[in-house]
C-alpha positions as CSV (number, residue, x, y, z in Angstrom):
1,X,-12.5,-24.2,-62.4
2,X,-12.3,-23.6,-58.7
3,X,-15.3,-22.8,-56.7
4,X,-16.6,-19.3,-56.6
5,X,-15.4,-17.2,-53.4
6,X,-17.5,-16.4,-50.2
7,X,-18.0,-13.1,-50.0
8,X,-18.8,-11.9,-46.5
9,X,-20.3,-8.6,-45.5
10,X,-20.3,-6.3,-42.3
11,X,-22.9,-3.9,-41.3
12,X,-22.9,-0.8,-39.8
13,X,-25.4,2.1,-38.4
14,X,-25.9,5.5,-39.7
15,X,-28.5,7.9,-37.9
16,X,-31.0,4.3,-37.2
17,X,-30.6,2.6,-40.8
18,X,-28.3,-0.4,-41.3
19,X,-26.0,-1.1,-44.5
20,X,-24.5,-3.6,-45.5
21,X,-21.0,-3.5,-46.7
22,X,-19.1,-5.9,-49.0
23,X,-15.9,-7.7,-47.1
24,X,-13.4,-9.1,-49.2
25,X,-10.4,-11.0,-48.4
26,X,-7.7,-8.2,-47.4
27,X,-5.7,-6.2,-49.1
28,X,-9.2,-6.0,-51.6
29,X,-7.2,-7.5,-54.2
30,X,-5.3,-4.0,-54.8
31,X,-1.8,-4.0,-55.5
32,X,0.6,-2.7,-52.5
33,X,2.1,0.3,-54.2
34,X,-1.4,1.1,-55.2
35,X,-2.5,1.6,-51.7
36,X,-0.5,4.9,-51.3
37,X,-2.4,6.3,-53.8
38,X,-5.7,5.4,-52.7
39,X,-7.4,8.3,-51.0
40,X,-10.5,6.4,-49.5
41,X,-8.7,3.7,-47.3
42,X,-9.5,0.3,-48.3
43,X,-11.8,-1.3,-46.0
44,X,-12.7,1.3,-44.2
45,X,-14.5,4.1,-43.0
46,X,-13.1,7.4,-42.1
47,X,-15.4,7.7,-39.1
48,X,-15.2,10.8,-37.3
49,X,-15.5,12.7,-40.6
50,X,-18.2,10.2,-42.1
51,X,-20.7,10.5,-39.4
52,X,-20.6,14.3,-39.5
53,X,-21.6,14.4,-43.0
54,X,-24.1,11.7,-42.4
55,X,-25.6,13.3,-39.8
56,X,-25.8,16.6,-41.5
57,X,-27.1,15.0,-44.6
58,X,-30.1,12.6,-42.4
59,X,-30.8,15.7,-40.7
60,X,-32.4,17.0,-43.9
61,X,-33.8,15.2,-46.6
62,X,-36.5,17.0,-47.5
63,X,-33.5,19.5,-48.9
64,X,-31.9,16.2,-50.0
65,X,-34.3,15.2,-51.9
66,X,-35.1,18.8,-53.5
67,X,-31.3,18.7,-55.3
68,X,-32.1,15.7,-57.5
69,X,-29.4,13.5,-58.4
70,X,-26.2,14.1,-56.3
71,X,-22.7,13.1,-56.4
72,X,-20.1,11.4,-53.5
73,X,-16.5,12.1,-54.3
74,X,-14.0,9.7,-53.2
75,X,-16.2,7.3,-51.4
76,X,-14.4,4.3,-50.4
77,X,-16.6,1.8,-49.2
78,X,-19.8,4.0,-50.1
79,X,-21.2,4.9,-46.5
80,X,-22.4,8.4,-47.2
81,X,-23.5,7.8,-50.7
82,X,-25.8,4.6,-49.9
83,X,-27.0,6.6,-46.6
84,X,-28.7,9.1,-49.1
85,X,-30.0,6.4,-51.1
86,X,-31.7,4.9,-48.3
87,X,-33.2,8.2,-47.7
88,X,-35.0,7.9,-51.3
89,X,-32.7,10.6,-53.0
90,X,-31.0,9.6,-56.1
91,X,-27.0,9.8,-56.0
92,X,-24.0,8.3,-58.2
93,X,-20.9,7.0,-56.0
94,X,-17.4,7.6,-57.3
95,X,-14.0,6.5,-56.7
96,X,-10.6,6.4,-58.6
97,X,-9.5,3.1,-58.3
98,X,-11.2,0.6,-60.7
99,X,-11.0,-2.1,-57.9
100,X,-12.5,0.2,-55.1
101,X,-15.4,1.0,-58.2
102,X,-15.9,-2.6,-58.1
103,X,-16.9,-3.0,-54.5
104,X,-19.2,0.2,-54.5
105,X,-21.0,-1.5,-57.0
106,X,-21.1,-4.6,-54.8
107,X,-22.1,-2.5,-52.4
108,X,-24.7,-0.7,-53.9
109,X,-26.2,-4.6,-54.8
110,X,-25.7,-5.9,-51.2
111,X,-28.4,-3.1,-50.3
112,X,-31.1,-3.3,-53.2
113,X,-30.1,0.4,-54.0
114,X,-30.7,0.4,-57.4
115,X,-31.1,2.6,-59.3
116,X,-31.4,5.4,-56.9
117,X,-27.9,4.9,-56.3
118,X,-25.3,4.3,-59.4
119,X,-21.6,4.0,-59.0
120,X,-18.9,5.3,-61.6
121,X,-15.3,5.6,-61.9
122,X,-14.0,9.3,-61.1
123,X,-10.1,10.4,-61.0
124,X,-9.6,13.7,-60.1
125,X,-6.7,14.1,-62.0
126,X,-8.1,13.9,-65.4
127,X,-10.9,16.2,-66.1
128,X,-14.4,14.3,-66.9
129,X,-15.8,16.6,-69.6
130,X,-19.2,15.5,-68.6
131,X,-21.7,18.0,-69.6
132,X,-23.6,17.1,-66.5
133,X,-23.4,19.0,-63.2
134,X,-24.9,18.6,-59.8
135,X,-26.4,21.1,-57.3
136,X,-24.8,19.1,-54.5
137,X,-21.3,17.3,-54.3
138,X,-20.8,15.8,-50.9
139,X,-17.4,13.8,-49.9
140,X,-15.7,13.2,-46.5
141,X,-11.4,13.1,-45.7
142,X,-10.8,14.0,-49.4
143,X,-8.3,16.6,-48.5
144,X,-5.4,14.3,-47.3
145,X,-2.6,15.9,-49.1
146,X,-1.9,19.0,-51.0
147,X,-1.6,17.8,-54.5
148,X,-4.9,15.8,-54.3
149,X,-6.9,18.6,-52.7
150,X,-6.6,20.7,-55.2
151,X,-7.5,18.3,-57.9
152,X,-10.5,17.4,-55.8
153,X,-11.1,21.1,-55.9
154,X,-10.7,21.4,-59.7
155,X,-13.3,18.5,-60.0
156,X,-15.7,20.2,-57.6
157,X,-15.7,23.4,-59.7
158,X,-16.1,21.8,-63.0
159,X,-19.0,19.4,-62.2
160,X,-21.0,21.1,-58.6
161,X,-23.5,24.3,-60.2
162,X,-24.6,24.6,-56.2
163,X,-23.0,23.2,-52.9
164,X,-20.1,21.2,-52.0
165,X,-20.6,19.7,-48.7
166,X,-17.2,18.8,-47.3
167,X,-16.7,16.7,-44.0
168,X,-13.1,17.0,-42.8
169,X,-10.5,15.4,-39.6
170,X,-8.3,18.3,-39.2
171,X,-4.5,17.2,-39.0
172,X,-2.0,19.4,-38.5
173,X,1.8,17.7,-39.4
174,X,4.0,17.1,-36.9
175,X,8.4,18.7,-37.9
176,X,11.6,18.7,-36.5
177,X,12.5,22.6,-36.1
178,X,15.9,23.8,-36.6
179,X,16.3,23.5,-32.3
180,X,15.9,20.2,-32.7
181,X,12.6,19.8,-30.9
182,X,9.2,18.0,-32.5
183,X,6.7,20.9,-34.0
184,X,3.4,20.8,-35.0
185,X,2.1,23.0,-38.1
186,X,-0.2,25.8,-37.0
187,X,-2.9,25.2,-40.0
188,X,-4.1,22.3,-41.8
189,X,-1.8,22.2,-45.2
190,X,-4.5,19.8,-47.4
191,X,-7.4,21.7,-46.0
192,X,-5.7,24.8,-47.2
193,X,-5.0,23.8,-50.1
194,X,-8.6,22.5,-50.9
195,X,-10.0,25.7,-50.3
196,X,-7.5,27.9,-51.9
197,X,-8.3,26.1,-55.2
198,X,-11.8,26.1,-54.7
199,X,-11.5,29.5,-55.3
200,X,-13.8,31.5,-56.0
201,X,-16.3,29.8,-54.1
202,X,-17.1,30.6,-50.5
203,X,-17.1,28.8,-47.6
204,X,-19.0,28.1,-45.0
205,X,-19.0,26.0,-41.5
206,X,-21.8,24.2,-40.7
207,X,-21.1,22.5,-37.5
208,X,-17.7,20.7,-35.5
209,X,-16.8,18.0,-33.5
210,X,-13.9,18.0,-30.9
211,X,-12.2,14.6,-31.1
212,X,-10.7,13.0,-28.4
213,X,-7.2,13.7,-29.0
214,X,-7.4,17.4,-29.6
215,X,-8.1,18.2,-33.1
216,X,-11.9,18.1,-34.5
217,X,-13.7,17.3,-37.3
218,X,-15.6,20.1,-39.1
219,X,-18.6,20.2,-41.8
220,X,-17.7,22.7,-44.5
221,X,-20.2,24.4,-47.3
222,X,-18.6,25.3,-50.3
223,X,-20.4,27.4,-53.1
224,X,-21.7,30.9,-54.7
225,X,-23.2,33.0,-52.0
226,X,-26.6,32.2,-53.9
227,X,-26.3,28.5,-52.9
228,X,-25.1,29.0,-49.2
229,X,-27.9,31.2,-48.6
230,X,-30.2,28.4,-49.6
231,X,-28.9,25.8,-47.2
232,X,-31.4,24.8,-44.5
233,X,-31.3,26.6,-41.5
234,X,-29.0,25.6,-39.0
235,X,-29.4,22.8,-37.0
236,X,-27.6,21.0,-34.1
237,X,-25.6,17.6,-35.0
C-alpha cells in the first residue's frame, strides 16, 4: 500500500471569518467530460456572485438564524454554506457531483462544522421526494444555462416553503448577426430562464454590484409575497 496523500488546504475571508478549504491535486479527481457538466467549477469560487450573497447573508443573522435549518444549492467548494455555519445557523450543503460531495464534506471537517452544517448529494434533474422543505434556499451562479436553470428552479419550488435567495453574474451571449458583425444578447438567457420556471413565485432585488467590465452582479429574492414581505429591511452591501 502506498502512503496516504497530503492533502493541502487554502483559506479565504468572508465578511472577517476565515475558512478553510480542502485543495486537492487538480482536476479533483473528476473525469474531463464530467467537467462540462459540473455547474459549481471545480476548485473554485464564483467570486463576484459569492460575496454578494455572503454579504447579504452576514449582514443578518439574527434573520438567519430565525429560519432554522437551510439549504445551499449547487455549492461547489462550500463558501456560502460553511459562512452560515460559522454564524451558528444550521444548513445542509449540496452538490450533484458525488466527487464535488466528497470535498464539501472535507470541507465541512477542515472547519469543525459539524453538525450545524451537513452535506448531501442533490441533482437537480431528478426530483428528491423529500418530505422536508426549507424556509430559505440560498445558492450563487446556478443559472449558467437554460436547461439547468430551470431544473434548479423545479428543485427550488419543490423543497423552499419561504425564500430563495439567488446571487447572480449577469452574462449576456455574445452572436454573429446576419451582417456579419459580433452581437451581444439584450437579456440574460439562463437568468430568464430561472425565473420563468420559478413561476409563480415573485421576485425581488435586493441589492447590485457593477463589475469591472460592464455587467453586474445582482442579489435576487424569490418567493410568495408573504415571504418577501418578511425579509429584513433593506440594507446597504
Amino acid at each position: 500500500m502506498g502512503s496516504p496523500t497530503t492533502r493541502a488546504a487554502r483559506t479565504v475571508q468572508q465578511r472577517g471569518l476565515t475558512l478553510e478549504l480542502d485543495d486537492p491535486p487538480s482536476p479533483c479527481g473528476i473525469a474531463p467530460e464530467d467537467h462540462s457538466k459540473d455547474s459549481t467549477g471545480i476548485g473554485q469560487v464564483w467570486q463576484a456572485a459569492t460575496d454578494l450573497l455572503c454579504d447579504w447573508l452576514a449582514s443578518h443573522p439574527q434573520w438567519l438564524k430565525e429560519q432554522g435549518r437551510s439549504l445551499e444549492l449547487g455549492a461547489g467548494v462550500g463558501v456560502a454554506g460553511m459562512l452560515v455555519a460559522k454564524m451558528g445557523a444550521e444548513v445542509t450543503i449540496t452538490d450533484y457531483h458525488p466527487r464535488v460531495v466528497s470535498r464539501l464534506r472535507a470541507n465541512v471537517a477542515l472547519n469543525g462544522l459539524d453538525p450545524l452544517a451537513s452535506v448531501a448529494l442533490l441533482d437537480w434533474g431528478v426530483p428528491t421526494h423529500d418530505s422536508q422543505r426549507y424556509r430559505l434556499v440560498f445558492g450563487a451562479d446556478l443559472a449558467f444555462a437554460q436547461r439547468s436553470a430551470a431544473q434548479c428552479a423545479a428543485r427550488v419550488r419543490e423543497l423552499c416553503e419561504g425564500v430563495f435567495l439567488y446571487a447572480h453574474q449577469e452574462r449576456h451571449a455574445i452572436f454573429m448577426g446576419p451582417d456579419g458583425q459580433v452581437q451581444r444578447e439584450t437579456t440574460d438567457s439562463g437568468l430568464d430562464s430561472l425565473l420563468g420556471a420559478a413561476s409563480p413565485l415573485q421576485c425581488h432585488q435586493l441589492c447590485e454590484r457593477d463589475l469591472a467590465e460592464g455587467e453586474r452582479v445582482v442579489l435576487l429574492a424569490l418567493g410568495a409575497p408573504a415571504a418577501l414581505a418578511a425579509l429584513p429591511s433593506p440594507s446597504t452591501v
